[in-house]
N, C-alpha and C positions, 0 to 999 in steps of 0.2 A: 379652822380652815384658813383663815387670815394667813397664820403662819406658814401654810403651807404655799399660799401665794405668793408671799414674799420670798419666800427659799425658791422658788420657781423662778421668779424674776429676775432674783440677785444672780442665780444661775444662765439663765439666758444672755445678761448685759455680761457674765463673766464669757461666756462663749464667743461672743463679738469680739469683746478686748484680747480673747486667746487666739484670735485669725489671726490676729495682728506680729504675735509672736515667733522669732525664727527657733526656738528650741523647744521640742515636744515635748523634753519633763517638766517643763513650768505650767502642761496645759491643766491636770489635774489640780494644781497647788490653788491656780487663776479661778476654777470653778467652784474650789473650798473656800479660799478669799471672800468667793462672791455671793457663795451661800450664808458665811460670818456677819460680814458686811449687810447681808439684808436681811438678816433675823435680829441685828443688835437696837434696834429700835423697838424692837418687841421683847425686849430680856425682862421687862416689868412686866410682863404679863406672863410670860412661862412662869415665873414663880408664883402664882397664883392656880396655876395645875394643881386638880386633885392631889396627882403622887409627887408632886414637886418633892416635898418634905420628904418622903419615904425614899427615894430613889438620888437624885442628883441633890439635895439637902444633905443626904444623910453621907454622901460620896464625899462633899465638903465640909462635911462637919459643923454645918451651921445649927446654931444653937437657936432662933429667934422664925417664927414659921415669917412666911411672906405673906401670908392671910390677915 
């Protein structure tokens, strides 16, 4: 849930920062920025997800579990 607060948040402050903006293809880019942005304090804990290993491990080819 944490995670999901945090994608929520980084999303809302990217929303504000997009009013801001005069061209409307940046406003997308500004709200994926902001979702990046506020899940990468949490990148040590996704890889402690059950399917971490099986799914986005196994996508990178990580050899070493996060467990």
């Amino acid at each position: 849930m944490d995670y999901y607060s945090h994608i929520i948040s980084g999303i809302a402050v990217a929303s504000v920062a997009s009013s801001q903006l005069k061209s409307k293809w940046q406003m997308p880019a500004t709200f994926f920025a902001g979702a990046v942005g506020a899940i990468l304090p949490d990148i040590d804990t996704l890889t402690l997800h059950k399917d971490f290993d099986t799914t986005i491990g196994a996508c990178l080819r990580l050899h070493e579990s996060g467990r």
